[in-house]
C-alpha positions in Angstrom: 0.0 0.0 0.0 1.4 3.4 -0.8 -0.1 6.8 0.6 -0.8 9.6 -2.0 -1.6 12.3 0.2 0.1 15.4 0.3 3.4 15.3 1.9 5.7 16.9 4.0 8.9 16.4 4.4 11.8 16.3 7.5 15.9 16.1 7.4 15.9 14.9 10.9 -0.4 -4.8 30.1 -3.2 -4.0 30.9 -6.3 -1.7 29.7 -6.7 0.8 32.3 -10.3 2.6 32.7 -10.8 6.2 31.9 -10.0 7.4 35.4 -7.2 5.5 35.8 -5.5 6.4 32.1 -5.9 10.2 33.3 -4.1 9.1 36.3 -0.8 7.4 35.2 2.0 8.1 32.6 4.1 6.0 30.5 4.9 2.9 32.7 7.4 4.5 35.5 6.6 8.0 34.8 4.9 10.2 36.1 1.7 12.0 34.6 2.0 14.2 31.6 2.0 18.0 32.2 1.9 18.9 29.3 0.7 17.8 25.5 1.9 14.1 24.8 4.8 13.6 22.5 3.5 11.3 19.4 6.2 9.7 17.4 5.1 8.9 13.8 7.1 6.6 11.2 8.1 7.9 8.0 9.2 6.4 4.6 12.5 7.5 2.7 11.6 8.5 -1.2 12.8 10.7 -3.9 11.4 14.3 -3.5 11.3 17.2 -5.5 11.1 20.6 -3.6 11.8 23.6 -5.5 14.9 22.9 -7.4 15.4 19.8 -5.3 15.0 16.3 -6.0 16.5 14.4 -3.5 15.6 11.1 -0.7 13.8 12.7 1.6 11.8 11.6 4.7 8.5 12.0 3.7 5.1 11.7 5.5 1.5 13.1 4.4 0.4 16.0 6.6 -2.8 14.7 7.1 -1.2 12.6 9.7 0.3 15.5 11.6 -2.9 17.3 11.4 -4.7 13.9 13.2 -1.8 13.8 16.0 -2.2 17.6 16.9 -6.1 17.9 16.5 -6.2 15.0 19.0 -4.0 17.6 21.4 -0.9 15.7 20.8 2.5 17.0 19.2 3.6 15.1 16.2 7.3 14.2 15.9 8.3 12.2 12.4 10.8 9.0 12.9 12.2 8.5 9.5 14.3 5.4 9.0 17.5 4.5 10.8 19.5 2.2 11.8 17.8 0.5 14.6 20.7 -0.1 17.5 19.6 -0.3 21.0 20.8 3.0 21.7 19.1 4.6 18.7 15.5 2.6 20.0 15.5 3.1 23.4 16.3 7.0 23.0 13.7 7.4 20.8 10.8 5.7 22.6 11.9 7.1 26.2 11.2 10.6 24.5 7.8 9.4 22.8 4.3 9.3 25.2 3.0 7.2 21.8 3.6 5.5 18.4 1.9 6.0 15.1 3.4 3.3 12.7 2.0 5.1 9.1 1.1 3.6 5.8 3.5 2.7 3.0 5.1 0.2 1.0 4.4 -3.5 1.7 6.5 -5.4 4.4 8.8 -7.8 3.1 7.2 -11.4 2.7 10.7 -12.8 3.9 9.3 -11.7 7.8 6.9 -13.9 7.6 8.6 -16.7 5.4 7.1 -16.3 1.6 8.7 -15.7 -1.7 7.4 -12.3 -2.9 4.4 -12.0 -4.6 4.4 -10.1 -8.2 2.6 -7.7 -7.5 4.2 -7.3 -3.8 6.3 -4.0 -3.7 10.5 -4.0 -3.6 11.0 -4.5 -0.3 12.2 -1.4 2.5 14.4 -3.6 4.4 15.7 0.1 6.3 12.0 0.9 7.0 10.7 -2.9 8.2 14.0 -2.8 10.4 13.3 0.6 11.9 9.4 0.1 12.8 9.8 -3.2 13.9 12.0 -2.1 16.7 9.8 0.5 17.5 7.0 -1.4 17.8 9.1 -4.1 19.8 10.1 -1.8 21.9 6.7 -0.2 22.3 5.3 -3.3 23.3 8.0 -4.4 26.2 7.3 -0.5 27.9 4.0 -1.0 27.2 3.9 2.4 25.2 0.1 3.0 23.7 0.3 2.9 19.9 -2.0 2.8 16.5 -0.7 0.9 14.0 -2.2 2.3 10.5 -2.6 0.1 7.4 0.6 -1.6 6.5 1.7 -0.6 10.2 -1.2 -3.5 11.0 0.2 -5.5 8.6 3.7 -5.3 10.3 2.0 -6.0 13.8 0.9 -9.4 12.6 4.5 -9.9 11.1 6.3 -8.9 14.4 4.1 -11.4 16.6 4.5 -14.6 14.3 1.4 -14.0 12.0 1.4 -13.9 8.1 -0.2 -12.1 5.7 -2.5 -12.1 2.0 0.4 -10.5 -0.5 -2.2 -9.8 -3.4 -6.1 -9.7 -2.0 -7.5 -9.3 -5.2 -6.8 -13.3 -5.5 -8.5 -14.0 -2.5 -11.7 -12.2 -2.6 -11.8 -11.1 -6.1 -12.2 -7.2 -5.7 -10.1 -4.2 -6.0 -12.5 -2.3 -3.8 -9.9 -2.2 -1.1 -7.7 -0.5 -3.5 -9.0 1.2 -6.6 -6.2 3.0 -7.2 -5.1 6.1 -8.9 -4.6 7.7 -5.1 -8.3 7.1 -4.8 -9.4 5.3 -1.5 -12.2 2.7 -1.4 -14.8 3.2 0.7 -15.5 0.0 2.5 -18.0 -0.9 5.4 -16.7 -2.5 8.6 -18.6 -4.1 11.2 -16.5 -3.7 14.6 -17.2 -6.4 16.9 -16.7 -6.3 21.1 -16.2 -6.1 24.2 -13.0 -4.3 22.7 -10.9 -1.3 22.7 -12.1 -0.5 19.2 -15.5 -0.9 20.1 -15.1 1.0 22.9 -13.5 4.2 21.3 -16.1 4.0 18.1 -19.4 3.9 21.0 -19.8 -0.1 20.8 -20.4 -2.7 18.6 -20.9 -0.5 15.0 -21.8 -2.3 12.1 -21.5 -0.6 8.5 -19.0 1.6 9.7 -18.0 3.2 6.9 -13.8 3.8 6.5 -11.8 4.9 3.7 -8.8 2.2 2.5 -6.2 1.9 0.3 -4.6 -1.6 1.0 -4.0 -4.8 -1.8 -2.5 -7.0 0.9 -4.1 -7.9 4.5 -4.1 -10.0 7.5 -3.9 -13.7 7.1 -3.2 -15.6 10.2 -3.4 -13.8 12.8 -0.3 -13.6 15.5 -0.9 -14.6 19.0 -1.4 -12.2 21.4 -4.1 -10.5 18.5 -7.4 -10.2 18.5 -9.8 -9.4 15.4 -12.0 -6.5 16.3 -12.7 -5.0 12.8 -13.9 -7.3 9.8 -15.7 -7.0 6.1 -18.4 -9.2 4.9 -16.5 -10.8 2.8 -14.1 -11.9 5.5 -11.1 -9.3 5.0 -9.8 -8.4 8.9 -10.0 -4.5 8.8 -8.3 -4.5 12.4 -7.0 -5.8 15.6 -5.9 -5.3 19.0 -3.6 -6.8 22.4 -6.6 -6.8 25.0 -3.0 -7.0 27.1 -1.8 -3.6 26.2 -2.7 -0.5 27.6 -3.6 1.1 23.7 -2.2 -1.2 21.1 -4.8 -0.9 18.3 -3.9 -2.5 14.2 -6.5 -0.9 11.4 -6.0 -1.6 7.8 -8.5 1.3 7.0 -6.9 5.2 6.9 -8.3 7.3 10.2 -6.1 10.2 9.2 -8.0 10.7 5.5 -11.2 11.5 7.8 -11.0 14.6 9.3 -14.5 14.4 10.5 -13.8 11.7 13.0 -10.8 11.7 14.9 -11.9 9.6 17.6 -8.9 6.8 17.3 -6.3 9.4 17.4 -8.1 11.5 20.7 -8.5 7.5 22.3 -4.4 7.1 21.5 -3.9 10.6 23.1 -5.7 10.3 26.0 -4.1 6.7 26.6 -0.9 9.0 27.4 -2.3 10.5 30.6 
């Protein structure tokens, strides 16, 4: 899956109720006096920018706009090399985790030859994230993993996924294409997280996607919270983590309902 939006660029367990959420920090910390620090992952491509064309870190704004809406402030995390050092750093500085769209992860995580119509794989980018997300999960750090950053959930805890859906349920409505996104009905199922954030159980929810690949078995430790009628898994969850939420579907292209990234904020306090 590859995002379309427009872009800026940069040179740089357990659920707790409401009361209790507003109460505590990151685990060892104390509460946050201030807005929450939201680390988002970006993806390295050729930009042009006035008489520039040159690899930048790129990320559309609309994800900023989501982060800081919700109260949070947005920090981009283009890919590096992941040491320890690098990791732990990073994600002592960040209150949450955004893991964006982008180019598929490499089939080789999850033991499969690539798929032709699988994209080149971004070893520097499936190295980066999935020490963040690692790391995220042993600190117990609240995070929303969007679209292929579901997909690379699955991957990290042992699951495996669909490389071209098209051949499994015989539609391009998840992707049509063209930087067009599909508009595809959900049915969220509970008791969940999800559930909880989008006021229960909603069936024909209505979410805007732009994926050819998806979940196929599901990792331990997962839970499917979000699905299509024709079977496609539009997200999952940890019910061990204090926020650790997978969609498929793009939040961040809906500017009307920001309710996933306000429920990843307010997991921070």
């Amino acid at each position: 899956m590859t995002d379309t939006s427009t872009s800026t660029s940069t040179s740089i367990g357990t659920r707790t109720d409401t009361a209790a959420s507003e109460s505590t920090g990151r685990a060892g910390t104390p509460p946050a006096a201030t807005a929450p620090i939201v680390g988002i992952t970006t993806y390295l491509e050729q930009a042009r920018t006035g008489v520039w064309d040159v690899r930048s870190a790129v990320l559309p704004q609309v994800y900023l706009d989501s982060v800081t809406t919700a109260g949070g402030i947005a920090v981009l995390l283009p890919p590096q090399e992941p040491t320890p050092e690098a990791v732990d750093r990073v994600l002592e500085a960040l209150d949450a985790l955004v893991l964006s769209g982008g180019a598929d992860v490499d089939p080789g995580l999850y033991g499969q030859d690539r798929h032709e119509q699988t994209s080149e794989p971004r070893v520097d980018r499936d190295a980066w994230e999935l020490a963040l997300l690692r790391g995220a999960i042993e600190r117990d750090l609240p995070f929303l993993a969007i679209c292929r950053g579901a997909q690379l959930l699955n991957v990290a805890l042992g699951g495996t996924l669909h490389q071209h859906l098209p051949e499994v349920v015989g539609t391009e409505r998840y992707q049509p294409g063209g930087g067009v996104f599909g508009a595809v009905d959900v049915t969220v199922t509970g008791p969940s997280l999800l559930a909880d954030v989008l006021g229960g159980e909603a069936a024909g929810l209505t979410v805007q996607c732009y994926h050819h690949q998806a979940l196929d078995r599901v990792a331990r430790g997962l839970t499917v919270t979000a699905t299509t009628e024709d079977g496609v898994i539009e997200a999952v969850e940890m019910p061990a983590a204090r926020f650790g939420v997978g969609v498929q579907w793009h939040p961040e292209e809906d500017a009307a309902d920001g309710r996933l990234f306000a429920a990843l904020v307010a997991a921070t306090r």
